[in-house]
C-alpha positions, 0 to 999 in steps of 0.5 A, a space after each residue: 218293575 215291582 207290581 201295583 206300579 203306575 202304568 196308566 193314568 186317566 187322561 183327566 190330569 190328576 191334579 186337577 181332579 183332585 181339586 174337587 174334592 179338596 174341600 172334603 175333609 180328612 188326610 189326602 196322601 200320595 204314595 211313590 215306589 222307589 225311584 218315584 214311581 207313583 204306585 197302582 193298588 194298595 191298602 191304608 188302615 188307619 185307626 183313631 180312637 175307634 176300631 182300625 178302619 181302611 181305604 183303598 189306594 186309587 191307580 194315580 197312588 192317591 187316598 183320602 181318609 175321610 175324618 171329622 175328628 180332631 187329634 191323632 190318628 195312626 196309620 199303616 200303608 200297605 203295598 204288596 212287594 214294598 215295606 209297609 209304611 206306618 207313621 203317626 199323624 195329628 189332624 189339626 182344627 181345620 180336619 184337613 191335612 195334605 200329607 208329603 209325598 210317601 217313598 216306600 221302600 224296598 220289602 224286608 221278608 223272614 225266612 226261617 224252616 220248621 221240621 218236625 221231632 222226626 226231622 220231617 220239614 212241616 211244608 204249609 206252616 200257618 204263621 202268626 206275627 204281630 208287628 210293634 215299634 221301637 217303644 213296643 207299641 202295636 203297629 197296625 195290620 192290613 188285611 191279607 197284605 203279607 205272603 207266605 212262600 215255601 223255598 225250594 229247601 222247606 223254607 218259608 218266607 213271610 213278608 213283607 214286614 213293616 219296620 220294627 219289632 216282629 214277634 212270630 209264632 208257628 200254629 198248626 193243629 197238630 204241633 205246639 203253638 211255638 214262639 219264634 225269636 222276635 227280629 228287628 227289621 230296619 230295611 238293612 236286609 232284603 232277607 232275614 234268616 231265621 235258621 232251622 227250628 224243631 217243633 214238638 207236639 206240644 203239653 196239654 193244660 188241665 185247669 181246675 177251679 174249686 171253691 174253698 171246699 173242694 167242689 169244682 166250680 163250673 161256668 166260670 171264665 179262665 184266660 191264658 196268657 204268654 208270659 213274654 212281652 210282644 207276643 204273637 200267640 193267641 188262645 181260645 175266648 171265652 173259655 169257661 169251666 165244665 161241670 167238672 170245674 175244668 178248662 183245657 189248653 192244648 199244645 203249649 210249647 215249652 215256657 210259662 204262662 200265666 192263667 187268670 181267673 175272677 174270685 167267686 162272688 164279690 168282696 165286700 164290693 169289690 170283684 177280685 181277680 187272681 193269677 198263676 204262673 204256669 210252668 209247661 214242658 212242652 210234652 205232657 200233661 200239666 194239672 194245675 189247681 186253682 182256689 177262686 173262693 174262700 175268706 182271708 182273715 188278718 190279725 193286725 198289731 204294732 210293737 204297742 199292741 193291737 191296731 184297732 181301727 186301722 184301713 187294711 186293704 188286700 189284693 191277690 196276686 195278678 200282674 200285669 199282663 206283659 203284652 197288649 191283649 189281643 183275644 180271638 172269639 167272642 168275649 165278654 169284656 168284664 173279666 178282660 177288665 178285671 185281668 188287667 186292673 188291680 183290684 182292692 179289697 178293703 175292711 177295717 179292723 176291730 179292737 183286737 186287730 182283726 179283719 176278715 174280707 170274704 170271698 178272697 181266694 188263697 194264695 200269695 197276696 198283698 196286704 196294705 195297711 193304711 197310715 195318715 201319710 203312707 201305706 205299710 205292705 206286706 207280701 202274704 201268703 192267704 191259706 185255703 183254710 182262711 185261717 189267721 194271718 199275723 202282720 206286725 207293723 214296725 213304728 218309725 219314720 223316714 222323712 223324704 225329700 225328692 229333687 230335681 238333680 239338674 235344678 233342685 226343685 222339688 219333684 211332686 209325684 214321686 213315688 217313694 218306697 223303703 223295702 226290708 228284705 224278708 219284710 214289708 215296704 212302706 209307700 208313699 207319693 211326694 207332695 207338691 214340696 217334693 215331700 214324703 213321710 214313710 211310716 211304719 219303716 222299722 230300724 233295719 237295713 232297706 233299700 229306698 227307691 224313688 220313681 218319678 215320670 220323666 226321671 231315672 229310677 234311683 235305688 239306695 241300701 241304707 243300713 238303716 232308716 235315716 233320722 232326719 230328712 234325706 235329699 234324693 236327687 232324680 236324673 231327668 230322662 232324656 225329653 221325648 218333646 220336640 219343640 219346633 218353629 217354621 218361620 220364612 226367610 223374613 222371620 215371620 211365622 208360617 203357620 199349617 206347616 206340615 213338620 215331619 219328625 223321624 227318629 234316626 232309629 228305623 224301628 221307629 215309625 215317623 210322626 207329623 203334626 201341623 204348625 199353629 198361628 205362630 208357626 210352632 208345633 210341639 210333638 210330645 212322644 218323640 223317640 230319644 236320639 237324633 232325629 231329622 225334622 222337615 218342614 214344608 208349607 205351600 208355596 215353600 222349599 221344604 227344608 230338613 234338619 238334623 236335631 240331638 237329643 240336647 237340642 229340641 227345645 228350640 228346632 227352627 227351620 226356615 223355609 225360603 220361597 218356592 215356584 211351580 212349573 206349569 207344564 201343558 202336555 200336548 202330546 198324542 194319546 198314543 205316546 202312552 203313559 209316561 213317567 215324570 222327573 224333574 232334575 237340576 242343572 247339575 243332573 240330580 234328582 229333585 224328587 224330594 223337593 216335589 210335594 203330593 200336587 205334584 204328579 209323577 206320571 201322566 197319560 197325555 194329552 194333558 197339564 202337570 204342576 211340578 213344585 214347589 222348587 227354588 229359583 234355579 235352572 231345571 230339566 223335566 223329563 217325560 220318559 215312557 216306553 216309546 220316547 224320552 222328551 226333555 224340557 229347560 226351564 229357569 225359575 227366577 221369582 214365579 211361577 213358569 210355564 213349559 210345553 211338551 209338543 
């Protein structure tokens, strides 16, 4: 038997103790190993808007998380020797939520072997990992809940890891901080076998920053980051600039990073960040020079001549970061929000086209020229010098309307871009009729792109800028809701349903919600595919259904009428702790029918209330070391009652 297993339980039944503190409010859950064996010990974490907090998981395998807020909440648990579970779930107005029983699975574990460049096996690898769902979104952590074991071959094992994507990193002080293949763990494989990988030292990182002159610019604050999504490394924060206007990052393995920094002083009003893509060997050291200050002056014309008066907006190169950031040590916030939000600087030109915005640093830049219905972009190059940049604006115009493939109407939002290769773009949203009037466009070929949330991409090459206005026809995506009705065997609503949606892909976690006055409840991000939904209510049969992706709009389940089995337990102390089944006629497990009042093992003498089960003929069986005892019941249309004597 797997550890942190029930063996014991109080005398005090369970599921009357409980009940004191239903009236408390929060998420009440139940946790069963395999086989339905209700678990001793474990962790849940849980986050809603704030920081990630924890609860225990008690020796009956229940926990409380205790809430006052409405709304969503995310939510791992956390059993040694089981998979993790994470899911999603949204507390209803009433703050209170019973959630269905939760079966872990059996664990899933990495195993892959690290050697040195001599061919030495590094025996105590520090392993970093963070764990993502299918979508890439961060699954939560439990403090010390995973293990580190060392194979007789130098191999280690780290687990158990959750469902999902997990990206991993060796990090040890005198070897490169190196990136693992990133696995998918599904629950098909016990063991997954990461092979053999050879670590080098590791390249040093010299940044320097220097203003527009060449001096170095001290104390000031430079992050680095892995190029690749989901990634598991972390570098030191804060990290800030010497007298010298240098900052080091130490053993990088081989691939690209990208450094961000803050622009010197303020443009115009606004702070500007920039960023660089790194190259790195992996041995050796790399110097790479940053300018954070200096001016950039543009010179703004038409085929007519000079633009006066024209809205020039600029931002220096800095794309988003590709993984949600996570940083070790104390940090000040500002510069995080200035690496992730595009920042503009903006001025506005004088009668010969000029512009000059200070305090922007050189480098590759976007520089927008605002129109009354669009913006022209062009991708410059800023030099050091702050030196004039000339952008000649074409004339011309493209008249878009965007529609909806499937029924056409018109799409509001969109977003519409004619690109000339080796020139500029024009931009611009669709309004509420589905339009859009692109200015400055030019007369040579482009590509037009259309995006639009909740529609396929669409790109054309057009040997040139139609005349008239062009249709574009969008593909919906595949709906991420999931509508879903719980009504009775008469058709009346049932509304606190608890509705459970799990994607028929294991890398995602599963989500659920509670039913309204009317029965209905909308989940609004559910994976595309498949999925199974189950409903269940008090005093119902749960129900599940399987559900395409061409079906969500309407998901019905009907829930037929269910009964309890009170069973008094009268057995003496010293039969010991005993497990709890409920099986059909037939013999098979009803395990899946039993919801979270329903206890799977108790210390006797004591009472169980086994349900909601539907009219049918049953066995209760009390198994434990000692003794085997078995009990028939009929249910028909109530509740029953049974005695173990």
């Amino acid at each position: 038997m797997r550890p942190f297993v029930l063996l014991a339980l109080l005398a005090v039944p369970v599921w009357l103790t409980s009940q004191d503190a239903a009236d408390a409010p929060g998420i009440y859950g139940y946790v069963l190993a395999p086989g339905g064996i209700p678990v001793s010990a474990g962790t849940v974490v849980y986050s809603s808007l704030g920081a990630p907090a924890s609860t225990s998981i008690d020796r009956t395998g229940r926990f409380h998380i205790l809430g006052d807020r409405v709304g969503l909440y995310r939510v791992l648990v956390s059993v040694p020797g089981f998979a993790p579970y994470p899911f999603g779930v949204t507390v209803p107005a009433s703050r209170m939520l019973r959630l269905p029983p939760i079966h872990l699975e059996p664990a899933t574990y990495f195993r892959v072997r690290f050697i040195a460049p001599t061919g030495e096996p590094i025996t105590s690898p520090v392993i970093r990992y963070r764990s993502f769902d299918g979508g890439g979104a961060p699954i939560l952590e439990a403090p010390d809940a995973n293990s580190f074991e060392l194979d007789a071959d130098g191999a280690t094992r780290v687990g158990p890891l959750p469902h999902g994507i997990t990206a991993l990193a060796l990090d040890m002080p005198i070897f490169a901080q190196t990136r693992v293949p990133n696995i998918s763990v599904t629950g098909a494989d016990a063991i997954l076998d990461g092979g053999t990988i050879i670590v080098q030292p590791g390249s040093t990182l010299h940044v320097d920053l220097v203003d527009a002159s060449g001096r170095p610019v001290p104390d000031h604050l430079v992050l680095l980051e892995d190029l690749l999504p989901l990634s598991p490394l972390q570098f030191p924060w804060p990290v800030q600039t010497n007298a010298a206007g240098r900052v080091t990052f130490e053993r990088l393995a081989a691939g690209r990073y990208r450094v961000r920094t803050a622009a010197v002083g303020p443009c115009v009003t606004q702070q500007l960040s920039v960023a660089r893509t790194v190259p790195v060997s992996g041995t050796g050291i790399v110097n790479t020079r940053f300018v954070v200050a200096g001016k950039a002056t543009f010179r703004i014309s038409s085929p007519v001549g000079p633009l006066q008066g024209a809205v020039v907006s600029a931002r220096p190169d800095n794309p988003a970061s590709p993984s949600p950031v996570r940083l070790t040590g104390r940090g000040a916030p500002s510069l995080i929000a200035l690496s992730l939000n595009t920042t503009n600087c903006r001025g506005t030109t004088v009668a010969d086209g000029h512009v000059t915005l200070t305090s922007f640093p050189p480098g590759p830049s976007d520089i927008g020229v605002q129109f009354a219905n669009s913006l022209y972009v062009r991708r410059v190059d800023v030099p050091i010098d702050g030196g004039e940049v000339a952008v000649s604006v074409p004339d011309g115009f493209l008249p878009v309307r965007v529609i909806n493939a499937a029924t056409n109407r018109p799409v509001p939002r969109a977003f519409v871009t004619w690109t000339v290769e080796g020139g500029g773009r024009a931009e611009a949203t669709t309004t509420i009729s589905g339009e859009a009037l692109l200015e400055a466009v030019g007369s040579s070929p482009g590509i037009l792109t259309v995006t639009a949330p909740g529609f396929h991409a669409t790109e054309q090459r057009l040997p040139e800028p139609p005349g008239i206005l062009h249709d574009v026809a969008l593909v919906a995506l595949p709906d991420t809701r999931v509508a879903v009705r719980v009504v009775t065997a008469s058709g009346a609503p049932l509304p606190n349903a608890i509705v459970e949606v799990a994607s028929a892909n294991p890398l995602w976690a599963p989500q659920l919600a509670v039913t309204d006055a009317k029965g209905a409840v909308t989940l609004s991000d559910a994976p595309v595919g498949t999925l199974r939904v189950t409903a269940a209510a008090t005093g119902y049969v749960a129900s599940t259904v399987q559900v395409p992706q061409e079906n969500r709009a309407g998901v019905v389940l009907t829930l037929g009428a269910g009964y309890r089995a009170d069973v008094s337990v009268e057995l003496p102390a010293a039969s010991g702790s005993l497990l709890v089944r409920v099986l059909s006629d037939a013999g098979q497990m009803m395990d899946a029918r039993l919801d979270s009042a329903s206890d799977r093992a108790i210390e006797p003498p004591g009472r169980l209330s086994l349900g909601p089960l539907p009219p049918g003929d049953y066995v209760i069986e009390l198994r434990g070391a000692r003794e085997r005892r078995q009990e028939r019941i009929r249910i028909v249309d109530r509740d029953v009652v049974a005695t173990f004597r």
